[in-house]
C-alpha positions in Angstrom: -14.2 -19.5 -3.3 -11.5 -16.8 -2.7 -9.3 -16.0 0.4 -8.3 -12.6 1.4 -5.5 -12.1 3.4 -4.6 -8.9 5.3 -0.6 -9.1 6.3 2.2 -7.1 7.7 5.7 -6.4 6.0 7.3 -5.3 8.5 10.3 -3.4 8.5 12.7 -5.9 8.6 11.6 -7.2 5.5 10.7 -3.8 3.7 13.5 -4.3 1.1 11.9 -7.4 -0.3 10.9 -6.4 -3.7 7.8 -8.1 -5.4 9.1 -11.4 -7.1 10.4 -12.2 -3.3 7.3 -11.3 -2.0 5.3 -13.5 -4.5 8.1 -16.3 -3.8 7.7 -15.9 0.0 3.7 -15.9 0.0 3.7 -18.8 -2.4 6.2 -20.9 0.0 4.1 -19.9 3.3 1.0 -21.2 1.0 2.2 -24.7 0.2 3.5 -24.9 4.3 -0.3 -23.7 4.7 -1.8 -27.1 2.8 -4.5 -24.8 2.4 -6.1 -25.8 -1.0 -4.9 -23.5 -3.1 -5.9 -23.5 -6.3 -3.5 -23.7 -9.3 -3.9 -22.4 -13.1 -4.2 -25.1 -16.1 -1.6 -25.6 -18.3 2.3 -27.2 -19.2 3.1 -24.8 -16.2 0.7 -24.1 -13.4 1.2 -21.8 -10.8 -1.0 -20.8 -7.9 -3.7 -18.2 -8.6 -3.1 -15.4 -6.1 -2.8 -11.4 -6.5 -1.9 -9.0 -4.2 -4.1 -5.9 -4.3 -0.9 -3.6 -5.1 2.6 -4.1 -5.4 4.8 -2.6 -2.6 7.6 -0.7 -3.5 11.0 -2.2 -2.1 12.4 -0.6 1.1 8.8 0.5 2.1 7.2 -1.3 4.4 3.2 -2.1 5.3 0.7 -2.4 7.6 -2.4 -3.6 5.7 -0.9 -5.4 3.0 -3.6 -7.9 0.8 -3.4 -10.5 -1.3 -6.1 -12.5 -3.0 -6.0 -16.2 -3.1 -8.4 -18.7 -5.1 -9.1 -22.1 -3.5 -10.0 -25.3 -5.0 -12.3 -26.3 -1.8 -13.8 -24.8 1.0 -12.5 -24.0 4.1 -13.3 -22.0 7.1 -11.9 -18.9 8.0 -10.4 -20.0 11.6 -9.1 -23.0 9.9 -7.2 -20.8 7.0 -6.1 -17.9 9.7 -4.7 -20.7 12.0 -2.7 -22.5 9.0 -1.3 -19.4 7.8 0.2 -18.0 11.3 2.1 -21.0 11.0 3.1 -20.8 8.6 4.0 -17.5 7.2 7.2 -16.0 8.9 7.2 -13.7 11.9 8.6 -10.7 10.0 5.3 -11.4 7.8 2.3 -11.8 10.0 -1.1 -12.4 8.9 -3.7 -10.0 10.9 -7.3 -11.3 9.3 -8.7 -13.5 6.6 -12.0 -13.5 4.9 -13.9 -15.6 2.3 -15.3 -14.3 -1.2 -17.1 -15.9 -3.9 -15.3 -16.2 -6.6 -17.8 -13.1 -8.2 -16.0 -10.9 -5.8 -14.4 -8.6 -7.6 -10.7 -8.6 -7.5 -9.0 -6.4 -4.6 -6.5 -4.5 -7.2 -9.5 -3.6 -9.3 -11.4 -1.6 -6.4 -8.3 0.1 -5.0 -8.7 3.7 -5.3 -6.5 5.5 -2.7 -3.5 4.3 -0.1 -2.1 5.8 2.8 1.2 6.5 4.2 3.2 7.9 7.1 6.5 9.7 6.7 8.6 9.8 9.3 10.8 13.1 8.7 14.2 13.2 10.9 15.4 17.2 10.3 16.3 19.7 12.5 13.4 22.0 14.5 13.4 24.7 12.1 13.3 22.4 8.8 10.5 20.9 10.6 8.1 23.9 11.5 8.9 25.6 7.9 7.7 22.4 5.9 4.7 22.1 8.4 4.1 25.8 7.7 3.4 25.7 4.1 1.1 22.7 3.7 -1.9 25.2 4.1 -0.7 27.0 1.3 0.5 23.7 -0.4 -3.2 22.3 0.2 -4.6 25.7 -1.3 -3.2 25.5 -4.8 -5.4 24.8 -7.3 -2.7 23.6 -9.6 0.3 21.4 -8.6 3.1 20.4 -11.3 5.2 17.5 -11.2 7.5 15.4 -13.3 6.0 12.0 -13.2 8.6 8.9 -14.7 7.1 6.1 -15.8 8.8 3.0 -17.9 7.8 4.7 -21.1 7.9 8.3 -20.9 8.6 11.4 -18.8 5.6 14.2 -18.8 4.4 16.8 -16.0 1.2 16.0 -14.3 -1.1 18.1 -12.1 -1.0 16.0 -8.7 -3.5 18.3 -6.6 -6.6 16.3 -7.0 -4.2 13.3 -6.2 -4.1 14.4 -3.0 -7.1 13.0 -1.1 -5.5 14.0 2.4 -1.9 15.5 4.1 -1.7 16.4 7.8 1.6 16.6 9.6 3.3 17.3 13.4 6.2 18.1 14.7 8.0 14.9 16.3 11.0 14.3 18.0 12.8 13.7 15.3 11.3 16.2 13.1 8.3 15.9 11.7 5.7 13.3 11.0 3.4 13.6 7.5 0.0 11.6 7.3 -1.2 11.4 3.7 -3.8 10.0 1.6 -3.6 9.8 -2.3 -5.1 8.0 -5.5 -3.6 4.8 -6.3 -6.0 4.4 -9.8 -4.1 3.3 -13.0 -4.6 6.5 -14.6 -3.7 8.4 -11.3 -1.3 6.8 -9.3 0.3 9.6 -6.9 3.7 8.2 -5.5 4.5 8.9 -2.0 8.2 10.0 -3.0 6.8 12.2 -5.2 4.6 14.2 -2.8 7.7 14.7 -0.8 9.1 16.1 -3.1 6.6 18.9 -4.5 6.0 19.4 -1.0 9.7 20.2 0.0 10.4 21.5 -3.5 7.2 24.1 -2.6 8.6 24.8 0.7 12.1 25.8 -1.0 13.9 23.4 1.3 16.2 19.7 0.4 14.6 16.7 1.2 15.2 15.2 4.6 16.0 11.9 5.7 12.7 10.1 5.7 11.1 6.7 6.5 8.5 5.9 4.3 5.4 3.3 5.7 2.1 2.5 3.6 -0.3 2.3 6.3 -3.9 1.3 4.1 -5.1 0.6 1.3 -8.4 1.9 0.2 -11.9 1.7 -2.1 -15.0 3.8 -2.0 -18.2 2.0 -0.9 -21.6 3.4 -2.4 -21.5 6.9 -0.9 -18.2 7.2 -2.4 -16.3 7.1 1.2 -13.1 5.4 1.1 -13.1 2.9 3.4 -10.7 0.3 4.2 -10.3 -2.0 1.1 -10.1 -5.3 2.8 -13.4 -4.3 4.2 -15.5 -3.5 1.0 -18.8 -4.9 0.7 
């Protein structure tokens, strides 16, 4: 049997990279006694997963990681345990049980969400807002993707599942959607900048949230990924 769990990092802890992360769920887990269970070996260590690592100083709303239990439990009892005892800045929204067929969260994600929050002034604002039709209508977009290895430009319009924006208060708020595959991982800073780049204007102070993560059920629809049948 596996537990999912569906959890906030919050802003307050959005700088926590992911050996924290894995430190801070693993602590919250033994706090839990939820029987978790642990690997073989000279050094075992709990099986758990999250669907995707989160980038430090971003924070999210539907955050998932995948836990393996030795026993059985219910899913009141395990959502009960872990409010206590995972901290405030952390809270758990939902659990679920899997069987232990269930194929693994990180290997159905297709796509995640985000939210930038863009403080400009009024005119840097409407001008980026302005272009994303034209942005959108390109059948080609280039970019210099960095990885670990190597450099190399990639073509990130079919990356781009969805981008909608307003004007806010502060400038402007973008809504976007993009593939989050091994082969074809679209960052969020990334995006900002072709967009910006394409507009002709600097980057802006932004504040960057993940706000989903997402799979394809069998109409190819993505749907939320903690919810996948």
């Amino acid at each position: 049997m596996r537990l999912l769990i569906e959890f906030q990092k919050t802003e307050r802890v959005r700088h926590l990279g992911l050996l924290d992360m894995q430190r801070t769920m693993q602590r919250a887990l033994r706090r839990s006694h939820l029987p978790v269970q642990y690997s073989k070996g000279f050094n075992p260590h709990m099986n758990m997963s999250f669907a995707s690592a989160l980038s430090s100083g971003i924070p999210g709303d539907a955050e998932i990681l995948d836990v393996s239990l030795a026993e059985p439990v219910t899913e009141e009892e395990a959502l009960h345990a872990l409010k206590e005892a995972l901290p405030p800045a952390m809270p758990v929204t939902r659990v679920r049980l899997v069987d232990d067929r269930f194929k693994k969260m990180g290997a159905r994600l297709e796509a995640a969400a985000y939210r930038f929050d863009l403080h400009s002034d009024p005119d840097t604002a409407v001008a980026l807002l302005d272009v994303l039709p034209r942005f959108l209508a390109e059948k080609e977009i280039m970019a210099l993707r960095k990885s670990k290895s190597a450099e190399r430009m990639v073509d990130i319009r079919p990356m781009i599942f969805r981008l909608e924006g307003e004007i806010s208060k502060n400038g402007a708020v973008l809504q976007a959607t993009v593939s989050f595959t091994e082969p074809a991982t679209l960052k969020p800073t990334l995006l900002l900048e072709s967009l910006t780049r394409y507009a002709g204007l600097e980057i802006p102070s932004v504040f960057i949230r993940r706000t989903g993560l997402l799979g394809r059920d069998s109409s190819g629809t993505l749907v939320p990924l903690f919810d996948m049948p």
